[in-house]
C-alpha positions in Angstrom: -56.7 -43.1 32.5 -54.8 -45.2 29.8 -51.6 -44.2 31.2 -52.4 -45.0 34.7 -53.4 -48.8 32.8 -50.5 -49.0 31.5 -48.3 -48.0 34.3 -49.6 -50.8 36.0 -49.4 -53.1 33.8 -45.5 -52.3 32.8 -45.3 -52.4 36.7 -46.6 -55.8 36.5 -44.5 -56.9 33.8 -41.4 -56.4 35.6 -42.6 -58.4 38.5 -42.5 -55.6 41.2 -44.2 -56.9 44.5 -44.6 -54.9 47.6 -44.7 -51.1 47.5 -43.2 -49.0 45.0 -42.5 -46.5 47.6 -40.5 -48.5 50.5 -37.1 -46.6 49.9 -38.9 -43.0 50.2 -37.3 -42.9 54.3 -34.2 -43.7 52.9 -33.2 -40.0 51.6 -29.4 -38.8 52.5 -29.0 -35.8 54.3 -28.5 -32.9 52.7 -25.4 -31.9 53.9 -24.2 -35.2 52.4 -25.3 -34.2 49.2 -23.8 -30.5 49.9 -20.2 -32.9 50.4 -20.5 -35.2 47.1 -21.2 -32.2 44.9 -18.2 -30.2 46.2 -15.7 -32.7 46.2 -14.9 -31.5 42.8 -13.4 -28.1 41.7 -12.7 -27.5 37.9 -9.6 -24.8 37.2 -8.5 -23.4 34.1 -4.6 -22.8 34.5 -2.9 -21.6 30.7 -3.6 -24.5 28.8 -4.3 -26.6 31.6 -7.7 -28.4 33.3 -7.4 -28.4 37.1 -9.2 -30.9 38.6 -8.8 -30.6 42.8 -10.5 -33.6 44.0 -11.1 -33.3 47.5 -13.0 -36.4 47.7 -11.9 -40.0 48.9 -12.6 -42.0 46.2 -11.5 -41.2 42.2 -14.0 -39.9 40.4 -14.3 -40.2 36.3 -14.3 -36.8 34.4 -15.5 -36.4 30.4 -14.2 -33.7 28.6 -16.1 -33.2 25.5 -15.9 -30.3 22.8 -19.4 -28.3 21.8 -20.0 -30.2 19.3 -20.6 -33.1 21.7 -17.6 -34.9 20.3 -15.6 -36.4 23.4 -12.1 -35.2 23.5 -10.5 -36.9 26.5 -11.8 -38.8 29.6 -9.6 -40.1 32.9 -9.7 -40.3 36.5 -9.3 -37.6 39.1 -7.6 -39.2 41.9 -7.7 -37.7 45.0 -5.7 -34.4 45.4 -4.7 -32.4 42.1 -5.1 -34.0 38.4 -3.7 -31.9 35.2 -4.7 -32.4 31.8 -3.5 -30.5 28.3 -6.2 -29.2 26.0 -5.8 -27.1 23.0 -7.4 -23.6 23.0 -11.0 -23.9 22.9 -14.6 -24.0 24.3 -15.0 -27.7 26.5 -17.7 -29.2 28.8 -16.1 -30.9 31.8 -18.4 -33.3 33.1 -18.2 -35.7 36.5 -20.8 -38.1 37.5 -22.5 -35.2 39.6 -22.3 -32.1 37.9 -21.0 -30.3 34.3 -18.9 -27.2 33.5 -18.0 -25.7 30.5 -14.8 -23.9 30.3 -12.8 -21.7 27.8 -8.8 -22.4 27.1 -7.3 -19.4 25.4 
């Protein structure tokens, strides 16, 4: 009950008027979703990251080391984007999904 009162009242706060749930019709398709996730493919090549972009837009990648530590970021432009890591254990992560990879 408290946390219902408080919802509410946070809800309140921020000056929301109308109903919380008018953009609920408004869900994308899911083969548009299907799309946007798989406009990305992540390749390990030697010493190389892959990044095929089949998308139309460029889309920011992270690459960060175990530890958490970030190690590089850039763009993937459309078509094919190559980037040098040293051997070891990465995750590659894009706005819409993570990978971790292994350079040997």
């Amino acid at each position: 009950m408290k946390i219902r009162i408080l919802i509410i009242l946070i809800i309140s706060m921020l000056g929301f008027t109308g109903s919380i749930y008018a953009n609920v019709s408004e869900k994308p398709e899911i083969s548009d979703i299907h799309t946007e996730i798989n406009s990305i493919e992540i390749k390990v090549q030697g010493h190389q990251l892959v990044i095929n972009n089949t998308g139309e837009l460029s889309e920011p990648i992270y690459v960060y080391a175990l530890t958490g530590q970030a190690v590089k970021s850039f763009e993937a432009v459309p078509g094919t984007t190559t980037c040098e890591l040293p051997s070891g254990y990465y995750i590659v992560k894009t706005e819409k999904k993570s990978s971790r990879i292994i350079i040997r």
